[in-house]
N, C-alpha and C positions, 0 to 999 in steps of 0.2 A: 504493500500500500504506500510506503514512504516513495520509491520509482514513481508511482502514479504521480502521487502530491506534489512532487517536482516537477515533472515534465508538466503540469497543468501551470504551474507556476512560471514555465518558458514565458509563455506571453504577454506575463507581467511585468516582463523587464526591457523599458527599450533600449536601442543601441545604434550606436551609428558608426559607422564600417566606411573608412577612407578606403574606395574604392582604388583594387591595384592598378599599377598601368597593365594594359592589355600584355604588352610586349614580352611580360614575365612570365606570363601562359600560352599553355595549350590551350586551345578551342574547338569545340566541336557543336555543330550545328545541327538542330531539327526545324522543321514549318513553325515552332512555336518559341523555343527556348535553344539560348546558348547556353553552352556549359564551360563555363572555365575550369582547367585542372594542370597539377603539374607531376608527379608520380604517380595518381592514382593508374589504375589497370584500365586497360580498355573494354574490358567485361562490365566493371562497376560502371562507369562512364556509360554504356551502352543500355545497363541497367537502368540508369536517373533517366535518361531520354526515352526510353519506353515508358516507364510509370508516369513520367510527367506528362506525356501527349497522352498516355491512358487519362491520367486525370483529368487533364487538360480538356478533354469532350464531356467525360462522366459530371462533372460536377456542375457545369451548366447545365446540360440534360435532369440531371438528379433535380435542381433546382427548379424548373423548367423557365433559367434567363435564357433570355432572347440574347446574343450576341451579333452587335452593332460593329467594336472598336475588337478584329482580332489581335493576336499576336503575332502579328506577321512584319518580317523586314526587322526595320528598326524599331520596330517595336515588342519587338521577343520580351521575352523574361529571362534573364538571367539568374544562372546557377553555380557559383562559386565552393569548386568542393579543395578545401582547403587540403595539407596533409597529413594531416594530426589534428589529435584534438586541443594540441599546445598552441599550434599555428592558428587555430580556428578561434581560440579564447583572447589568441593574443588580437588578432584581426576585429574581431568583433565585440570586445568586450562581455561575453559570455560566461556564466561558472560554470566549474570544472564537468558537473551532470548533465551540461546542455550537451543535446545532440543535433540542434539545427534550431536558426531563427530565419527572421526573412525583415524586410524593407517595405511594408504594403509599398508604397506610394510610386516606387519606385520597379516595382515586379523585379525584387532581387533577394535571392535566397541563397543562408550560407550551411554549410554543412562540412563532412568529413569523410571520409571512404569508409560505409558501414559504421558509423553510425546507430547506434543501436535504436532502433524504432523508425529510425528516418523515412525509407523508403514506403512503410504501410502506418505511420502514423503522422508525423511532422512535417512530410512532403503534401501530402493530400489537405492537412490540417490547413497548414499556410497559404496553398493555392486558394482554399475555399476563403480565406480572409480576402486575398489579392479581387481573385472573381468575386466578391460578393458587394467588397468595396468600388470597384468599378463599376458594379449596377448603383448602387444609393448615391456613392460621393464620400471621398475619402475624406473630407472633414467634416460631413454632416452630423451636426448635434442631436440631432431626432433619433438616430441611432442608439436604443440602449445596448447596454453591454452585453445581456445578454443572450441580444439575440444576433450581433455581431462573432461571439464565441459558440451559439448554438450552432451556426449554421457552416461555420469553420469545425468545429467537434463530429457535427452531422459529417462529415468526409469522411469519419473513420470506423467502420463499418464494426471494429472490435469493440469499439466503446458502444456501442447503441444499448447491447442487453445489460451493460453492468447500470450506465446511467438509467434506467427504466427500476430498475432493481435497488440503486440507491434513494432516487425519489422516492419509491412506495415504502422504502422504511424509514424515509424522512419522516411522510403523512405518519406511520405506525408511533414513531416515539415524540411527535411533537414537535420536529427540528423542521418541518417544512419552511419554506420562504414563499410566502403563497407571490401571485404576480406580480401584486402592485409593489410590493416591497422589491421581490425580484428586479423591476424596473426605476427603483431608486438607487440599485447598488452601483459603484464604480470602482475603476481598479484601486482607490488609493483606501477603499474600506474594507479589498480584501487582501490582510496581513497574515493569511495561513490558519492551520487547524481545517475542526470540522466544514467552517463554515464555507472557504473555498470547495471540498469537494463534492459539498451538495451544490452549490451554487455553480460549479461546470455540470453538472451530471441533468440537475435541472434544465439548464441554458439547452443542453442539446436534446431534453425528455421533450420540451415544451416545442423544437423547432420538428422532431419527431412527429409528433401528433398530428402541427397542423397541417404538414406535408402529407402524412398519410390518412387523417381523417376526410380532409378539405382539398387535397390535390395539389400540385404544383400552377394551375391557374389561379386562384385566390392567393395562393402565398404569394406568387407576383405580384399579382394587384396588391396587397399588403403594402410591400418591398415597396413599390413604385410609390403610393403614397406616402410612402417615410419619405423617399427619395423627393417627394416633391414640398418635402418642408413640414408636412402635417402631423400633427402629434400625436402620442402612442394611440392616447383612446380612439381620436377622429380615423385613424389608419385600422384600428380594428374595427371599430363602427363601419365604416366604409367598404373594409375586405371580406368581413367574415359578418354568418347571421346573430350577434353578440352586442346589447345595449354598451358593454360598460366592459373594461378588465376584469370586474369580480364572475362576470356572466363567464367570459373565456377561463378563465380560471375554476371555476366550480368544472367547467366540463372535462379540461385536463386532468383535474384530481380525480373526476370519475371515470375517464378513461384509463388512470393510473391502478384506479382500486380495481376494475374487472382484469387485469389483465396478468 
């Protein structure tokens, strides 16, 4: 469980990574993302650029955004696989448990050769922050936190049953964070313990449900509303058939208790 705690804790720490000069890397190119690298293997290499174009489709699709602005040309995303995990902390100012961050604003992501979880956790994780921000707006305020990290945690297909499993025994001992509270938290009130890993496991219960109770059309519509400045409740009122947060809220907790 400490592993977990951490790695959920990646993304509460930013960073800012003086980009190398090119000239000190390998490169290798796909339709979507460069990869910069310097000893790693050309199997791992080949490896990041399969998963990421696999993601790269899956998680729009998943979502069901429409894709306007691709990644193509100069506009790729870049992927920086350092050579160690010494070179990677020193580069990016990371601790020593990190095994990859990323750059939203920028579609740049750093990492290491194997990396423990990277490839099926923290690669998928960070693209769904990248793709999700590029649908809203990366410095829209309407955006609560946790549905910025639901829909980045939604990418990882191993978390779905634990987080589903940790909410229903939040509701059982009392620790729930019902929505509206949920949509008052932000990163500088979660300092660790229980509360952060209810509070990821919820963020992605609750992006869970209304993807699959309601479809990937209404969660659009949703998205596009936040996106268009409008605030939490008027984007639920508007997306979903829900007077208020407590109405959305009472439904997920009951979808949580049958299941």
């Amino acid at each position: 469980m400490k592993r977990c705690l951490l790695y959920l804790l990646l993304i509460l720490i930013p960073f800012s990574a003086a980009l190398p000069r090119e000239g000190e890397w390998e490169k290798a190119t796909s339709t979507h993302f460069i990869v910069y690298y310097k000893k790693a293997q050309e199997e791992f290499i080949r490896l990041i650029i399969d998963k990421s174009e696999d993601y790269y489709n899956r998680i729009a699709y998943n979502l069901g955004f429409t894709r306007f602005n691709f990644w193509l040309w100069d506009n790729r995303a870049k992927i920086y696989i350092h050579d160690n995990p010494q070179e990677f902390q020193s580069a990016t100012g990371q601790p020593s448990w990190s095994g990859g961050c990323a750059q939203v604003n920028t579609k740049t992501i750093h990492s290491y050769p194997y990396a423990q979880g990277f490839t099926e956790t923290i690669l998928p994780h960070e693209m769904g922050h990248i793709i999700f921000r590029e649908f809203v707006g990366y410095d829209n305020a309407s955006i609560p936190l946790w549905l910025d990290e639901g829909v980045a945690a939604y990418q990882e297909k191993a978390r779905h049953i634990a987080a589903n499993r940790i909410s229903r025994e939040a509701i059982r001992t009392g620790e729930f964070i019902n929505l509206a509270r949920l949509s008052r938290i932000n990163q500088d009130m979660l300092e660790g313990g229980n509360l952060v890993q209810i509070f990821y496991a919820e963020s992605l219960s609750i992006v869970d449900f209304l993807v699959k109770e309601y479809g990937t059309e209404r969660f659009v519509y949703f998205c596009q509303n936040l996106r268009d400045k409008k605030d939490l409740e008027s984007a639920i009122k508007t997306g979903y058939s829900f007077n208020n947060i407590q109405e959305l809220d009472s439904a997920w907790q009951k979808y949580l208790k049958e299941q």
